[in-house]
C-alpha positions in Angstrom: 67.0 138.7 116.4 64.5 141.6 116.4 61.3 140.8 117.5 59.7 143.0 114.6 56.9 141.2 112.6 54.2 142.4 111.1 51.1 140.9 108.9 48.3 141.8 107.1 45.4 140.3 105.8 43.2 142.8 103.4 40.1 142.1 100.9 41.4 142.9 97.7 38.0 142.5 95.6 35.6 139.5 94.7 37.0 136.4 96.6 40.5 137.9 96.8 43.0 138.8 99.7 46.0 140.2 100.3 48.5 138.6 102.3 51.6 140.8 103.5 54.2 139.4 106.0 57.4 141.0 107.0 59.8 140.7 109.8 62.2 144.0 109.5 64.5 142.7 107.0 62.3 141.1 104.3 59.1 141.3 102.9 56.8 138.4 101.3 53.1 139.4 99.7 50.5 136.9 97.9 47.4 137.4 96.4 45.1 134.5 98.2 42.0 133.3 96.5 39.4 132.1 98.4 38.8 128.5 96.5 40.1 127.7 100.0 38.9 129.1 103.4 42.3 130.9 103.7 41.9 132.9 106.9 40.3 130.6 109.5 43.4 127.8 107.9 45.8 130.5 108.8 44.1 131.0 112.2 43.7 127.4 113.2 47.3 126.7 112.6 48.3 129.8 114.4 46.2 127.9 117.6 47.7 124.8 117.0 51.2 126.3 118.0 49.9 126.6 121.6 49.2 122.3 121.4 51.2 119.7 121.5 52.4 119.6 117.7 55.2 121.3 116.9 54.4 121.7 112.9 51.9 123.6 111.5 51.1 123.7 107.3 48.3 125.4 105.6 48.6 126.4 102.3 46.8 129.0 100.1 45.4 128.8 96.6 47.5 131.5 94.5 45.2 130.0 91.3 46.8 127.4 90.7 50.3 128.1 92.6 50.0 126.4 96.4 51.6 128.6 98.8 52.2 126.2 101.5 53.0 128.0 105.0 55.3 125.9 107.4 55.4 126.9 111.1 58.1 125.0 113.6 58.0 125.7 117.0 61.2 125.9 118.8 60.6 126.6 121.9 59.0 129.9 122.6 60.2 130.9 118.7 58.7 130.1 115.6 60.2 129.1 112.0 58.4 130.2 109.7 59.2 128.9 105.8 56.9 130.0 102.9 57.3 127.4 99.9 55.4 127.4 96.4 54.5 124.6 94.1 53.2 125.0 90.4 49.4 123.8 91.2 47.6 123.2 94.6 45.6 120.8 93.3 48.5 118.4 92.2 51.1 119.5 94.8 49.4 118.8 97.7 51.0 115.6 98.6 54.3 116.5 97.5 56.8 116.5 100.1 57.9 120.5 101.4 61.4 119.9 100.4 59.6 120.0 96.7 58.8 123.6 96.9 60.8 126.4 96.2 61.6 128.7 99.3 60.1 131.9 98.9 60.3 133.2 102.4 62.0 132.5 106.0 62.0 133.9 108.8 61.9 132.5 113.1 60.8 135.0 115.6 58.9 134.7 119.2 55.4 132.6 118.9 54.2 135.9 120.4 54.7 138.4 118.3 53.6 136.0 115.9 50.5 135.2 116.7 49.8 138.9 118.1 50.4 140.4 114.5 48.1 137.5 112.9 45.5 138.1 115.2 45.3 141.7 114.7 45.4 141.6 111.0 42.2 139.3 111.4 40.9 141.6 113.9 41.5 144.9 111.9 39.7 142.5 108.5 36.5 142.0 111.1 35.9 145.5 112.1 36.7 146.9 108.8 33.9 144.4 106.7 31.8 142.7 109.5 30.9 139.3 109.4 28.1 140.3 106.6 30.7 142.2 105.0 33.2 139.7 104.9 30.8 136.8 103.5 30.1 139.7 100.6 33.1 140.2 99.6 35.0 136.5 100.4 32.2 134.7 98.8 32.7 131.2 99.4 33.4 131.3 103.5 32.1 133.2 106.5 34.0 135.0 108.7 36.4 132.4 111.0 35.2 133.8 114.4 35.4 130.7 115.9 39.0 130.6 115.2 39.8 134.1 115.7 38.1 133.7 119.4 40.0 130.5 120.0 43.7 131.8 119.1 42.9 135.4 121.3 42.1 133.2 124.5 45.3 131.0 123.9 47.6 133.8 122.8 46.0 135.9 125.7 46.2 132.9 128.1 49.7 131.3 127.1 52.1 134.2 125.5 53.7 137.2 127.8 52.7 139.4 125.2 53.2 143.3 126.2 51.3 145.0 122.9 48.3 146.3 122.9 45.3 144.2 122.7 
């Protein structure tokens, strides 16, 4: 297993993102609206992995189409499975099994949570927190979120990139 991934996160226009993931092999890109506060979700469940809970799920508004993320942690690796259902607003309860599997892929928490960081890194210096507010609309900046997963990945992960 390559320990290739890569992510980005860009402002695509008026309450709109781009979400990019891809580990080498496969590619996986949604366009995220911001009815739901998208980033600091992905963040927070990115810090999660460093608890004691081994699942994560967040799920992004595609208008209407949920893109639910699930994230196991196996040990120091990370599953991650990307499933869609029809409408976020009626899917939300529905079991993950329900979804259809868009995207798969299980590599190092590390590499993980270094790529994820640095796209929300890279979407901070490029807007600003002013910036960002302008163009997400609904949501601030998540620097809470974005501090708390640097300190654990920085504290927790034997991560050899550049920081």
């Amino acid at each position: 297993m390559t320990q290739s991934l890569h992510f980005s996160w860009e402002l695509s226009g008026s309450g709109w993102a781009t979400c990019r993931i891809w580990d080498g092999s496969t590619k996986h890109r949604e366009i995220v609206s911001y009815c739901t506060n998208a980033l600091a979700d992905l963040l927070e469940s990115m810090a999660g992995l460093y608890g004691p809970h081994g699942i994560q799920r967040f799920s992004f508004d595609l208008e209407p189409v949920e893109a639910r993320w699930i994230l196991r942690r196996r040990n120091s690796d990370v599953h991650i499975a990307i499933r869609r259902f029809p409408d976020i607003w009626t899917s939300s309860d529905a079991p993950d099994g329900k979804g259809t599997l868009v995207w798969t892929s299980t590599r190092p928490r590390t590499s993980l949570a270094h790529a994820v960081l640095m796209a929300a890194e890279k979407v901070l210096r490029t807007h600003g927190e002013d910036g960002y507010l302008q163009k997400w609309r609904r949501h601030v900046f998540p620097t809470t979120e974005l501090k708390t997963l640097r300190h654990l990945h920085l504290a927790a992960d034997d991560c050899a990139l550049q920081h």
